[in-house]
N, C-alpha and C positions, 0 to 999 in steps of 0.2 A: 978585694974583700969577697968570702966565697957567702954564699945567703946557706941557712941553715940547713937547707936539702941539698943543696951542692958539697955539701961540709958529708952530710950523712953518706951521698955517694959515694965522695974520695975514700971514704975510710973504710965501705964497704959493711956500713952497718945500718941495718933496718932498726924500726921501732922497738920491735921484737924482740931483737939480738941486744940493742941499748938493757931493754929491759930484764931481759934473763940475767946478762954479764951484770947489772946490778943485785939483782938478785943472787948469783951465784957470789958474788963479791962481800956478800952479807952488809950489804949499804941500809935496810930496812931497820928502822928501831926496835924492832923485836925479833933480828935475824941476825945470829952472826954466825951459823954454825954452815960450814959448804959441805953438801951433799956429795957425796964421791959419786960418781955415775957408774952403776954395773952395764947396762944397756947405753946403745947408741940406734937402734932402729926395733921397729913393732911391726905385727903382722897381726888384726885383730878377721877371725875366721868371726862372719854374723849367719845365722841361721835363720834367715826371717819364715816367721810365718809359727815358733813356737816349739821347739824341742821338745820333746817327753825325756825329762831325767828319768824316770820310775822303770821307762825302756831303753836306756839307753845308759848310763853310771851311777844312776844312786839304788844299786838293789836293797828290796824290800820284801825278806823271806815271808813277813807276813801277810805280806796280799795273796803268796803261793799259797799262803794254810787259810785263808779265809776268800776265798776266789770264788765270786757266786754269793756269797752272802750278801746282804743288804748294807751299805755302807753306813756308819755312825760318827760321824767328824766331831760329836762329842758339842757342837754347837751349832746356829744357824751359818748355814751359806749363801753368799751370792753367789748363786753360777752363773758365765756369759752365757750359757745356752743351757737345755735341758742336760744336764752332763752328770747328775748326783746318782747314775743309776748304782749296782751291786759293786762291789770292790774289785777290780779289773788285774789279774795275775802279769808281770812283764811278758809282752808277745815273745820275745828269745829268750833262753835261759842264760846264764850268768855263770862266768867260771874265774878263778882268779889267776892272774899273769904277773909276772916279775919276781924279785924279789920283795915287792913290798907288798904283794898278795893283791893287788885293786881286782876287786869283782868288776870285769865289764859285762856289756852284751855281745851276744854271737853277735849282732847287729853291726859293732865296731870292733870287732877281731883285730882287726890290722892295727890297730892300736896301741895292741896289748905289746906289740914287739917297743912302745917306746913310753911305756906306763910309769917307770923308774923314774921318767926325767921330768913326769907331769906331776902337778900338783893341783888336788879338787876343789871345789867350794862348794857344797850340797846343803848350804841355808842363804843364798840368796834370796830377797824378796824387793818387789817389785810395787807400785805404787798403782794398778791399772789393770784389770782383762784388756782392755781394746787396742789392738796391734800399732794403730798409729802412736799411740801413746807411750805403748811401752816400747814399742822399739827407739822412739828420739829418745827418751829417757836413757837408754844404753848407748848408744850415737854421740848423745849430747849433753848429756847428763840433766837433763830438763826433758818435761812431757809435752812441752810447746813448741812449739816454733821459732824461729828467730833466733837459735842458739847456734853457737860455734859447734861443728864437728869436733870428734877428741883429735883425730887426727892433724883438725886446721892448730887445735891448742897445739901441738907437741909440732907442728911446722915453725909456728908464732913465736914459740921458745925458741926450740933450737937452731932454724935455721936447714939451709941445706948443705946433703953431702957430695952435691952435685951440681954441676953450671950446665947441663945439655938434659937431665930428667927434672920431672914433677920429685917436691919433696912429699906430697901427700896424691898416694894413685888408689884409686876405688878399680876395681873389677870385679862390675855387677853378675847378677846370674842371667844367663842367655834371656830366659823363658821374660827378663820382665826385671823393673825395679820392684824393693820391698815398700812395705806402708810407708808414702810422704816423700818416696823416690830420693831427689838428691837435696833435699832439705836434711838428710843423714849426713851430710858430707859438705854443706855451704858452711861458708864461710863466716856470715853475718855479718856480726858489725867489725870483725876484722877485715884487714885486708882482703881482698877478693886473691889476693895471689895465694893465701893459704889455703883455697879449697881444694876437694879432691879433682882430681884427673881423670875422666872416666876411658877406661880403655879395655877391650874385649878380646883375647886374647885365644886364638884362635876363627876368628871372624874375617872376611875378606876384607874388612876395613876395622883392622884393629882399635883404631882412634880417629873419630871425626875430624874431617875440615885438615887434617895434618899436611896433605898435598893437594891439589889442585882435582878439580872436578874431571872426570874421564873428557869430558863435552869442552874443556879449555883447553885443548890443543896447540894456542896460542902460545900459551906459556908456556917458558922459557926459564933452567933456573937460575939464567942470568937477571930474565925480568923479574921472576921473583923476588933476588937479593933487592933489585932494587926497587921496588915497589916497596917492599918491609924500610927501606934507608930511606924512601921520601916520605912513610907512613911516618917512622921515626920524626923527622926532623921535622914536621908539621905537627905532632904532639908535642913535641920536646917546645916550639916556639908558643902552642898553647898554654902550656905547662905554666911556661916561666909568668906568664900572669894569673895564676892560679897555686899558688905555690901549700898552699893549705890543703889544698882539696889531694887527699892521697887517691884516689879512684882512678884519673889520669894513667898514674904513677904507676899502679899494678896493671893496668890495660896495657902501658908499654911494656914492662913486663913478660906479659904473658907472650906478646909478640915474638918479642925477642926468645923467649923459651922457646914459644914453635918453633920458629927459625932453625934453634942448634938440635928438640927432637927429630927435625926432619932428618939428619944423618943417625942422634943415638938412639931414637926408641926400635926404628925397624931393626937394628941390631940386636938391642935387648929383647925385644922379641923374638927373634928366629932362634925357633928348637932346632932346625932340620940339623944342627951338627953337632946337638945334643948325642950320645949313644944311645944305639939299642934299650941295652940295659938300663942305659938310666930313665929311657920313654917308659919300657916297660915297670919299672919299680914307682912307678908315677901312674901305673892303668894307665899312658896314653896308648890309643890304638892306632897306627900307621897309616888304617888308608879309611876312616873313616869320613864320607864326601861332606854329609849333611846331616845336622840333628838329627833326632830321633823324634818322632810322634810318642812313642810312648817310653816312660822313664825305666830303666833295668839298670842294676847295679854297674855293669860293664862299663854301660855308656854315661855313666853320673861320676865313674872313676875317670873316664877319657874326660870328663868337661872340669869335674876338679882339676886333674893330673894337669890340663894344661894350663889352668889358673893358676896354681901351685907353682908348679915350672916356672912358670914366668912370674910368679913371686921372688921366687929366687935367684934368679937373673937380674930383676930391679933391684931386690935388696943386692946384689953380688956391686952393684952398678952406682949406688949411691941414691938410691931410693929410702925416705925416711921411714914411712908408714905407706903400710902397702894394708885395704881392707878388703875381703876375700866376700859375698854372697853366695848363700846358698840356698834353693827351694824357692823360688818366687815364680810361682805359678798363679798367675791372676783369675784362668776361667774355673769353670765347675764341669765336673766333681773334680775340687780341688784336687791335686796332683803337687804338691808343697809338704811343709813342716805344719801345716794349722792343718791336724788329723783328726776332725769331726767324723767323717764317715770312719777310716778304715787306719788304722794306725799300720799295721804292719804292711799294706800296699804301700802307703805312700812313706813311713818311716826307713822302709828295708832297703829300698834299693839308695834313695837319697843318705843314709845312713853308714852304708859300705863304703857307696862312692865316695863320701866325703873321709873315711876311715880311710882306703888305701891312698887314698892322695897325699893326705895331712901326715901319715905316718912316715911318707917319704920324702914331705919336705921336711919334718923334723929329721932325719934320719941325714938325710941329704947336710941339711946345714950342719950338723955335728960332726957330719967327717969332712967337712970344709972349715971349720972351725969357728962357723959364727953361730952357732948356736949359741955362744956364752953372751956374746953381747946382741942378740935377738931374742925378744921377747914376742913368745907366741899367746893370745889371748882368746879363746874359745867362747862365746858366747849366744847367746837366743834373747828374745824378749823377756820370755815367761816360759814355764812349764805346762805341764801339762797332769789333770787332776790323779787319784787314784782307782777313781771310781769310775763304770764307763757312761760313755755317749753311746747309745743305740746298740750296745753289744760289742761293736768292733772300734769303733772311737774314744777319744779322751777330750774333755772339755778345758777351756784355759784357767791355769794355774797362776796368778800372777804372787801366790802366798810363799811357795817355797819353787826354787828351782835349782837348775848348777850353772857353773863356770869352771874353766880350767885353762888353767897357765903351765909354758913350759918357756925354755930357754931365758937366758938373760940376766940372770943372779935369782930365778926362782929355785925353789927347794926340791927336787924330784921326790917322789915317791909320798907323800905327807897328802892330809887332808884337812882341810881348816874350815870346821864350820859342816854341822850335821843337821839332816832334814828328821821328822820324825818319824815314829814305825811305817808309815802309811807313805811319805813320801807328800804329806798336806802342806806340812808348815814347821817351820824351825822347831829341834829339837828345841832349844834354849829360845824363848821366842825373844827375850828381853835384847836377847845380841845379835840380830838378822845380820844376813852379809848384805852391803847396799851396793849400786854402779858405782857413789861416791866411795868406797872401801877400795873396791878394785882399782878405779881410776887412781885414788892416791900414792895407792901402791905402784903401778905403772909409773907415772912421774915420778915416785921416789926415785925407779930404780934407773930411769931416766936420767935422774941427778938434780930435779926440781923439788920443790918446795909446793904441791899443790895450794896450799894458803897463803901463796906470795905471788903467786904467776895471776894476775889479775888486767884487766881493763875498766877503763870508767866507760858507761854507757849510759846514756839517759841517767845520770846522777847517782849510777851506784856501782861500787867495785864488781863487775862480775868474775867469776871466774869456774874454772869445769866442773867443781864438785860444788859449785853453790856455797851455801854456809856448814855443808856437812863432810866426813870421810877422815878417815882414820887408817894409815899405813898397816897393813894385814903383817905384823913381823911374823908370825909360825911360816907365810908363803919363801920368807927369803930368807935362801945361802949364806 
């Protein structure tokens, strides 16, 4: 007789996987409808540190005609910081691209060559100025802590598309993790194997702890294999009298995961056989030794390009959700996306950089053909106000900001969801876009049911989008 974890091994089915296959199965009492899946893998680009739409996609002619006047928001404000000064014009001007005309900024030019396949959201709103907050909130769809990553959700469901990679890899930004570092990315109270995989891409040590210390000369990786086989079989004899406790259970796991990255992640990393042209169409720069002290567009393209790159190589590889950082610059004067002093220093080059990288993995995966079922998911904390900070600054906006989706059964060229003249707060306020809006959508297209994919924890069903979110149908194909 096999015991009930013996049973889930042989069949090759986790909790997770039990739980979706009923889900997709429509076994629930108020489910019987299966969602087709347009997408099978996500790539969410996070901005930490606070985007300015106003500079960046949601142009706003009339801050150009009232530029210098004294701002009037028509009601009282909370600012995070003194940030209410005169009405603040976009630092780059705005020209429109494609067939479907989207105004961007000079800021994100590179863009413009893939603007058809993208689709906007220019009335999100947010629950929070303060960064830790609002970034879990986008992360995890909660302002707290203790929540699952969206990523670890859509591991949890689906499963992996791969036995030697992470189905869920973070590649943070060089300079630094963003607010609450890898509480963006744990797992909680799911399985610890659903969390993200943090690996730096480009870095002499791409991914911690994966091989042996320079100073274990020792080792051998025959000793290796079999150091992981006596680890193994001394959990495994733990295990069997602990048969409840899953913790164990993803510890081996994760083991065994190292084990098979040790042969496929250096693979899936190494660009060097990448071409020319396609380094170049990615800004990577060829003989760049060592960071830069200071941020220039060129070299924010070289540190995208190579995150990017090797996004697409994961995804190419059986990678599920891959989540991209950008701007996390911890000293002062900030050098990030939170542009109190000086928008157009710190917006312009991080701004480029992330345009020509992002435009050539979209570009990239559409002539390889997974763009349709990749979903690209663009996002920040918050915004950023329309009125300036100290002249050259914007203060945080957590009232109205953007998002933007490409690939994967999303709609190119359309916009759902408008800020008002000013760039404040939703045109329409009664109908904000929320993370739970976006997130459900994502799942939809996924092939999930956001209001069915749940866990019990401490006595209550949780699940990604909380008790709120409603499928965005104008975003999808």
């Amino acid at each position: 007789m096999l015991t009930r974890r013996q049973l889930l091994h042989t069949t090759g089915q986790g909790f997770g996987a039990l739980a979706f296959a009923s889900i997709q199965a429509g076994e629930t009492a108020h489910h019987s409808q299966i969602i087709t899946p347009k997408a099978k893998r996500v790539v969410q680009l996070f901005m930490g540190g606070a985007a300015s739409h106003v500079d960046l996609f949601d142009f706003k002619p009339a801050l150009i005609k009232h530029h210098g006047e004294e701002s009037n928001f028509g009601e009282a404000v909370e600012a995070f910081q003194n940030g209410l000064g005169p009405w603040k014009k976009p630092v780059w001007d705005f020209k429109p691209y494609g067939q479907s005309g989207k105004m961007l900024s000079e800021a994100v030019a590179p863009l413009g060559a893939c603007v058809d396949d993208m689709a906007f959201v220019h009335n999100m709103v947010g629950k929070t100025g303060v960064h830790s907050q609002g970034t879990l909130l986008q992360s995890t769809g909660f302002n707290l802590p203790g929540f699952p990553g969206v990523g670890c959700w859509v591991s949890y469901a689906l499963g992996s598309l791969s036995d030697n990679l992470p189905t869920f890899v973070v590649l943070p930004d060089h300079r630094g993790f963003a607010s609450n570092g890898p509480k963006n990315w744990d797992s909680a109270f799911l399985s610890s194997q659903h969390a993200g995989t943090i690996i730096y891409p480009g870095a002499a040590t791409p991914i911690a702890d994966l091989f042996p210390h320079k100073a274990g000369r020792y080792i051998t990786a025959k000793s290796d294999r079999e150091g992981f086989a006596l680890l193994e079989q001394l959990n495994r004899q733990h295990q069997h009298l602990r048969e409840e406790d899953s913790r164990l259970d993803s510890r081996i796991k994760s083991y065994e995961l190292a084990a098979k990255m040790q042969l496929a992640a250096p693979e899936a990393l190494d660009i060097s056989k990448e071409s020319a042209a396609m380094k170049t169409m990615y800004g990577i720069q060829e003989h760049r030794k060592v960071w830069p002290t200071e941020i220039n567009p060129e070299e924010e393209a070289d540190y995208m390009g190579r995150k990017c790159l090797a996004a697409r190589r994961l995804l190419e590889r059986g990678v599920r959700f891959v989540q991209i950082w950008s701007g996390n610059d911890n000293g002062f004067p900030r050098r990030n996306w939170d542009s109190h002093e000086d928008v157009e220093r710190d917006h312009g080059p991080l701004a480029w950089g992330m345009a020509k990288a992002v435009s050539a993995l979209i570009l990239d995966l559409k002539q390889r053909g997974l763009l349709d079922d990749t979903i690209i998911l663009w996002t920040t904390e918050f915004g950023r106000m329309p009125s300036t900070q100290g002249g050259k600054g914007r203060d945080h906006n957590p009232y109205v900001f953007t998002n933007w989706l490409c690939g994967g059964g999303i709609q190119g060229g359309v916009t759902a969801g408008e800020s008002d003249q000013w760039g404040y707060k939703p045109l329409d306020r009664a109908n904000p876009t929320t993370c739970y809006d976006i997130h459900a959508t994502m799942m939809h297209l996924l092939g999930i049911d956001h209001t069915k994919l749940t866990v019990r924890h401490n006595g209550i069903d949780r699940r990604l989008t909380d008790v709120h979110g409603h499928v965005i149908r104008e975003l999808i194909a």
